[in-house]
C-alpha positions in Angstrom: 0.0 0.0 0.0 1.7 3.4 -0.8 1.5 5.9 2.1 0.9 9.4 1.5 3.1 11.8 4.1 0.0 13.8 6.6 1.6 17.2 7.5 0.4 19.7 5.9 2.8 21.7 3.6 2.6 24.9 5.6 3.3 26.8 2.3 0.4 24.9 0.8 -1.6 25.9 3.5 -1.4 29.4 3.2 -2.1 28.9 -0.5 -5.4 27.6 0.4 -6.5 30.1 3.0 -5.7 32.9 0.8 -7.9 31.7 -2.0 -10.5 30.6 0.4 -10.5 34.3 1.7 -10.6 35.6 -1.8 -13.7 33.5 -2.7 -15.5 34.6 0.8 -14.1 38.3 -0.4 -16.7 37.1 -4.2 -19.2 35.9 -2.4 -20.2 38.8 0.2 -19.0 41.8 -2.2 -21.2 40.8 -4.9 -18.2 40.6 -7.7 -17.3 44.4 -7.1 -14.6 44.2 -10.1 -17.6 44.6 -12.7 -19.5 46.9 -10.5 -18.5 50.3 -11.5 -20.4 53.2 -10.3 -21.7 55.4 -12.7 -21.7 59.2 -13.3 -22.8 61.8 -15.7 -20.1 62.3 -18.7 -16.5 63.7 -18.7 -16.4 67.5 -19.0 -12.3 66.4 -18.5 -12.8 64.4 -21.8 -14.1 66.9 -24.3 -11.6 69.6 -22.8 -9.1 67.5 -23.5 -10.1 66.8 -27.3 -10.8 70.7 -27.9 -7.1 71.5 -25.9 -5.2 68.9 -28.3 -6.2 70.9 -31.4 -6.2 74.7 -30.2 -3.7 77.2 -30.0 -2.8 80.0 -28.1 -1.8 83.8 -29.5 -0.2 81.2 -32.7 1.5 78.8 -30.5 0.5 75.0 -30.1 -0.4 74.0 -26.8 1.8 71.6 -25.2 0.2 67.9 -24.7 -1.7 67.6 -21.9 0.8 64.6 -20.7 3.8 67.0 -21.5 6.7 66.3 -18.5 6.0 68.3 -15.4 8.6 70.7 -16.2 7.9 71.3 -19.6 4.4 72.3 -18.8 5.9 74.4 -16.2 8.0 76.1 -18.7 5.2 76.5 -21.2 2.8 78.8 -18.2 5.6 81.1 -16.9 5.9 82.2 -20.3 2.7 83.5 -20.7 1.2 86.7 -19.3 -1.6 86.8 -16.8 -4.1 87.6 -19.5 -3.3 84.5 -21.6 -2.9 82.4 -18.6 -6.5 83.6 -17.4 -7.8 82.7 -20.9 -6.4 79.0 -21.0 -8.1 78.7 -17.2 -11.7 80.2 -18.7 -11.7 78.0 -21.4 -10.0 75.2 -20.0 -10.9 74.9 -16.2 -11.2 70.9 -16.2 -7.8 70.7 -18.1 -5.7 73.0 -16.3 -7.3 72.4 -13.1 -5.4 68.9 -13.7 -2.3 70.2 -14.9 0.2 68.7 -13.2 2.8 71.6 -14.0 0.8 74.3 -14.2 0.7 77.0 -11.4 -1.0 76.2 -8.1 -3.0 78.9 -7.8 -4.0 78.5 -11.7 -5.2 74.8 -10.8 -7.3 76.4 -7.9 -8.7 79.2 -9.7 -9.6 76.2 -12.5 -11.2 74.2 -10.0 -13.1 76.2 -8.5 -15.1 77.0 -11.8 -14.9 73.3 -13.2 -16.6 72.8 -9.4 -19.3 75.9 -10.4 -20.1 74.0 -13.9 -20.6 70.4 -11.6 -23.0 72.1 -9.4 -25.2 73.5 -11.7 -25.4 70.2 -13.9 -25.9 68.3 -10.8 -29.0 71.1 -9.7 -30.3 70.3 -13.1 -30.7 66.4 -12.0 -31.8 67.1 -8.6 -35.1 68.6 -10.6 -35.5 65.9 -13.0 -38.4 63.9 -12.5 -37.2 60.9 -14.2 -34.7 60.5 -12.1 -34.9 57.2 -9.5 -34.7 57.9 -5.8 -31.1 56.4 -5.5 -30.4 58.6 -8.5 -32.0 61.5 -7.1 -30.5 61.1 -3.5 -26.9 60.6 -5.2 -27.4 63.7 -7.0 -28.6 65.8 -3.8 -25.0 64.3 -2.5 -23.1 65.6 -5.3 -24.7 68.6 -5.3 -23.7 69.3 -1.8 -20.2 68.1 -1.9 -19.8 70.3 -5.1 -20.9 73.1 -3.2 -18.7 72.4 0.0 -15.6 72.2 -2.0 -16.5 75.6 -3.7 -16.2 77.3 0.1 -13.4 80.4 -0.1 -10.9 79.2 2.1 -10.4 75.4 0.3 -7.9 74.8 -2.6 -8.6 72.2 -4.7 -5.5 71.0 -6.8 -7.3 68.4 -8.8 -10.7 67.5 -9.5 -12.9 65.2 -11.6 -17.0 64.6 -11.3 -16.9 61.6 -13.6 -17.9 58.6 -12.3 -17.2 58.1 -8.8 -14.6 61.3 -9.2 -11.8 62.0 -7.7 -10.4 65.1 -6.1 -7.2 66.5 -4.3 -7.3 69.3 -1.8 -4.0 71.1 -0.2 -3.9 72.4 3.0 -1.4 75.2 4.2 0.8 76.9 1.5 1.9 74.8 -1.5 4.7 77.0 -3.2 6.4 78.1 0.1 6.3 75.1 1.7 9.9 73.5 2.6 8.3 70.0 3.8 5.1 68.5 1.7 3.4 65.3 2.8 0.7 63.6 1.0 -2.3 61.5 1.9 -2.9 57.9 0.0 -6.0 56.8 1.2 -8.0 53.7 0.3 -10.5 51.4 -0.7 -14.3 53.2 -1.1 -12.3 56.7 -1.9 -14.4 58.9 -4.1 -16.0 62.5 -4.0 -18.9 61.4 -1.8 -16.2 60.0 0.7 -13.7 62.1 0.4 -15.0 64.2 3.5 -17.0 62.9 6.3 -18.5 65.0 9.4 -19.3 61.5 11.4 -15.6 59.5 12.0 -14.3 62.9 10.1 -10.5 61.6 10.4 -11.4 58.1 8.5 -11.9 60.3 5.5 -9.0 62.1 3.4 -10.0 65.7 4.4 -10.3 64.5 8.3 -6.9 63.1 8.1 -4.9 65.9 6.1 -6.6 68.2 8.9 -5.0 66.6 12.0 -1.7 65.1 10.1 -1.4 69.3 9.0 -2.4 70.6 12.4 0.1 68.4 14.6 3.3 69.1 11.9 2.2 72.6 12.7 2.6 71.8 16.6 5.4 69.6 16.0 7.7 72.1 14.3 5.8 75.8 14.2 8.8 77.4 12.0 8.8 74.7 9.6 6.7 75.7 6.2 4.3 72.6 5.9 1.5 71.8 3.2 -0.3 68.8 3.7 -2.3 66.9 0.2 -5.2 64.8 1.0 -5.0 63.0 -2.6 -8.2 61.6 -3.8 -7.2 61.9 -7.3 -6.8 58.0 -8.2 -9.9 55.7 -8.9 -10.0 53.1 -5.7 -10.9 50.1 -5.4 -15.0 49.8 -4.5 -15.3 47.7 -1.4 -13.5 44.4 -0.2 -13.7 42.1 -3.5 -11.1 41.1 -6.6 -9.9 44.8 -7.4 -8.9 45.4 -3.5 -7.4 42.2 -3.7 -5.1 42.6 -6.7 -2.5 45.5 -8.0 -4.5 46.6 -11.3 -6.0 50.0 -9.8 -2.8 50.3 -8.1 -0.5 50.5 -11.0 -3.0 53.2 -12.4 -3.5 55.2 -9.2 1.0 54.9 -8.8 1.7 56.4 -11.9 -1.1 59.7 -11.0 0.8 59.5 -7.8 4.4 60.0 -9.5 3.0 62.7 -11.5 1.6 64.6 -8.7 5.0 64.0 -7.0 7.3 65.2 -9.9 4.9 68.0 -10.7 5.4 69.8 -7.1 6.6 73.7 -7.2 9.6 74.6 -5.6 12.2 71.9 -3.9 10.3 70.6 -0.9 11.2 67.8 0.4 7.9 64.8 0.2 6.7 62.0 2.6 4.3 60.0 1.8 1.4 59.0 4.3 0.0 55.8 2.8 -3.4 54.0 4.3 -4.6 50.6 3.5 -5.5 49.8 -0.1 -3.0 53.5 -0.7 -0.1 51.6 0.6 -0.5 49.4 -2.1 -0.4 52.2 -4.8 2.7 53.6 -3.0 4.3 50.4 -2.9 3.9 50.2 -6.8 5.0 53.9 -7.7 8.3 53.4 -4.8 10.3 52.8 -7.8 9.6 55.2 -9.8 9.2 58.1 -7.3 11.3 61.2 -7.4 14.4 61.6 -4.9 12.7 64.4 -3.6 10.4 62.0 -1.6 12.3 60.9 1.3 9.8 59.4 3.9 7.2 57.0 2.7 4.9 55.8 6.2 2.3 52.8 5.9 -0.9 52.5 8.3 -3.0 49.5 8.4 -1.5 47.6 4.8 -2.2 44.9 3.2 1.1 44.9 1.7 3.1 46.7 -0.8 3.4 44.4 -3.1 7.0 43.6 -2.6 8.6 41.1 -0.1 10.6 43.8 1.7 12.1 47.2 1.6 15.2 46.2 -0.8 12.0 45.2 -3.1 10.6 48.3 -3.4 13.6 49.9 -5.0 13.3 53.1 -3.4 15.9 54.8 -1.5 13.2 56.5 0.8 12.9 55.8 4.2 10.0 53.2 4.8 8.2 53.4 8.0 5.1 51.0 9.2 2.0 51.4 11.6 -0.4 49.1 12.8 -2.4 49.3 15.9 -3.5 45.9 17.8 -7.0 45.3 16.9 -6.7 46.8 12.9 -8.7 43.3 11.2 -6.1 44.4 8.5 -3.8 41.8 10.4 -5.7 38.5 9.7 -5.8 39.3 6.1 -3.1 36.9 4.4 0.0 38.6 3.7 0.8 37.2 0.7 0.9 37.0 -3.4 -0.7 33.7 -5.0 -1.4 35.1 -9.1 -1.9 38.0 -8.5 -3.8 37.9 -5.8 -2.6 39.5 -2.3 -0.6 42.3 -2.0 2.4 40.1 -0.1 4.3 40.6 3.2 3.3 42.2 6.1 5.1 45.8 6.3 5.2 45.3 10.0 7.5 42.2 10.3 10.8 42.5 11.2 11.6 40.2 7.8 10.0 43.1 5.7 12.8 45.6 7.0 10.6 48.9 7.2 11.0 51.6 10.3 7.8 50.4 12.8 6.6 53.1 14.6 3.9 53.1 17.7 0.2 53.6 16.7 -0.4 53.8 20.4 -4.3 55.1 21.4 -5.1 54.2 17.4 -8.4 52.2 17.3 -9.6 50.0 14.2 -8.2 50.1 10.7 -9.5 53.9 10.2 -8.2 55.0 13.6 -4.9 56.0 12.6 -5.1 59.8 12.4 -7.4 60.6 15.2 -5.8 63.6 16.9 -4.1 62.6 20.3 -2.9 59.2 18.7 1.0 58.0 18.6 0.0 57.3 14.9 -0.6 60.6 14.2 1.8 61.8 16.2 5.2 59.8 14.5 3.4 60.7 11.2 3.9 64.3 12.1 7.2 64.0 13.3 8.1 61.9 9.9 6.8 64.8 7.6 8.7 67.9 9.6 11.8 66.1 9.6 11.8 65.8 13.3 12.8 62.0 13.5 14.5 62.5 17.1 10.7 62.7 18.5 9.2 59.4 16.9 8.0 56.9 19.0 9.2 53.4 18.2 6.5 50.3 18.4 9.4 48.5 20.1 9.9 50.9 23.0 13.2 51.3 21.6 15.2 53.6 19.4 15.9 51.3 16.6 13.2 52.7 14.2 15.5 56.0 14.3 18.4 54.2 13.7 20.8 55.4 11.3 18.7 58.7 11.5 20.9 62.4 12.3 17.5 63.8 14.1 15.9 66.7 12.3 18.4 67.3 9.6 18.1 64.4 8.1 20.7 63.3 5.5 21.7 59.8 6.4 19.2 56.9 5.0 19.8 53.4 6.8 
């Protein structure tokens, strides 16, 4: 009789719990990857087709997808009167320049965000509309007008679909240190601001990551992005589950990065499913981003830090009773984002997330989390609070000047 060896390839086993997870994922999200929300039409799009064939006082306009510093070139040789021209006609195009001036982008937005509200007014009134369509619209409506408030600048925005939007706090061209928000799964316009569990949302977070750099180092010029601008997945199902929107949502990320005015230096502030996009741009990111900080990942698609192929530092968070710690960390065809950022085989910086609570408790105000976040984006690395108790998180560190990478 041939005998067949009982233990259980532990490899094997890990296997088969990450596909059984990934079916259970199917079965309760209702197949989200072929579940797209829908929208009214791109007012981006047929900007973009008029822009590719018009000129400008006899000059071509540069592509749309021109390098950062090309379209940068391109604006500060043009007058205030041509430059308010291309935002009149343009608003959805240049609001989403990456490489155009800041204040252009906001002065863009904030019409492009006039032309959503009214069109979304219109369906609030039309009668054919369902009551999910109509109670949708009433949201957009409201968001649309929110955004629009005097004090906000928005830095990218988009109403198609789901949309997506960007939104800087604090002063963009002055600013010496610039962190950015990567949130996660279920990111759109309707989410991107919540008044109940406001710092689960991007706005809530940039708001008390901005507030306690400006406590942590008051003479230090900060600007804080909560970035929205990247189509995430919709729930827990196959496209939170696999790299595809990540690779797309990466390469807006590196755009936005390489498109920054001045020299600031950039950490990125990664949560969730936006680790994994940050994972996937590491490679490709400008020098310029020095600090890029996980919360609550699923992975980053590489095995450790030497994967990533970025010479930024790499710091992880996780607080004790984050669910994101059962999910398998791992990569079986695609599926899984692979190790866990937190493990000492992984290699990244682990810093305390102390007080957090949950998987969307990391930037409540008053938590370690939120705390070694701010820290991270001034610079001040002396003042970071390890998850081992230690000082080996810092190590390799000179304090606040920086300038030695591990």
């Amino acid at each position: 009789m041939t005998s067949f060896d009982s233990t259980p390839n532990p490899t094997a086993w890990r296997v088969l719990l990450a596909l059984t997870v990934v079916l259970i994922m199917l079965a309760t999200s209702g197949w989200t990857v072929i579940r797209h929300q829908s929208g009214p039409g791109s007012a981006l799009g047929a900007e973009l087709a008029r822009w590719h064939k018009a000129g400008l006082a006899g000059r071509a306009l540069p592509p749309a997808d021109a390098e950062p510093g090309r379209l940068a070139a391109f604006f500060a040789s043009l007058g205030d009167r041509a430059s308010g021209r291309l935002v009149a006609d343009y608003p959805h195009v240049v609001g989403n320049l990456n490489g155009a001036p800041v204040t252009l982008r906001y002065r863009a937005n904030r019409l492009a965000l006039g032309e959503a509200l009214a069109a979304e007014r219109k369906r609030v009134a039309d009668p054919g509309l369902t009551p999910e369509g109509h109670q949708e619209a009433v949201r957009r409506m409201h968001r649309f007008g929110a955004l629009m408030d005097e004090d906000r600048q928005i830095l990218a925005f988009d109403p198609a679909g789901p949309g997506r939007v960007a939104e800087v706090f604090g002063d963009l061209d002055r600013a010496e240190r610039v962190s950015v928000i990567v949130p996660g799964v279920d990111t759109n316009l309707l989410t991107f601001q919540r008044t109940a569990r406001k710092y689960s949302a991007p706005v809530g977070m940039a708001q008390s990551l901005y507030a306690a750099e400006r406590a942590a180092a008051p003479r230090v010029r900060t600007a804080v992005i909560a970035w929205a601008d990247y189509t995430s997945p919709v729930g827990v199902g196959v496209d939170s589950a696999t790299g595809r929107l990540a690779e797309s949502g990466a390469q807006r990320l590196t755009a936005l990065t390489e498109a920054l005015p001045g020299s600031s230096r950039v950490a990125l502030f990664c949560h969730s499913y936006g680790s994994v996009v940050c994972g996937v741009a590491a490679r490709g990111l400008p020098s310029r981003v020095e600090d890029l900080a996980v919360a609550g990942s699923p992975g980053m698609r590489a095995e450790n830090v030497a994967g990533l192929g970025t010479a930024a530092r790499v710091w992880a968070a996780r607080d004790s009773d984050d669910w994101i710690q059962d999910v398998p960390h791992m990569e079986v065809g695609g599926l899984g984002h692979g190790e866990d950022p937190v493990t000492p085989e992984f290699g990244a910086r682990v810093v305390s997330a102390e007080r957090a609570i949950g998987h969307t408790g990391y930037f409540e105000p008053g938590t370690e989390s939120v705390h070694n976040f701010a820290e991270i984006g001034v610079g001040a690395y002396d003042g970071i609070t390890c998850a081992s108790g230690d000082d080996t998180c810092r190590s390799g560190i000179r304090g606040a000047t920086g300038g030695i990478r591990a």
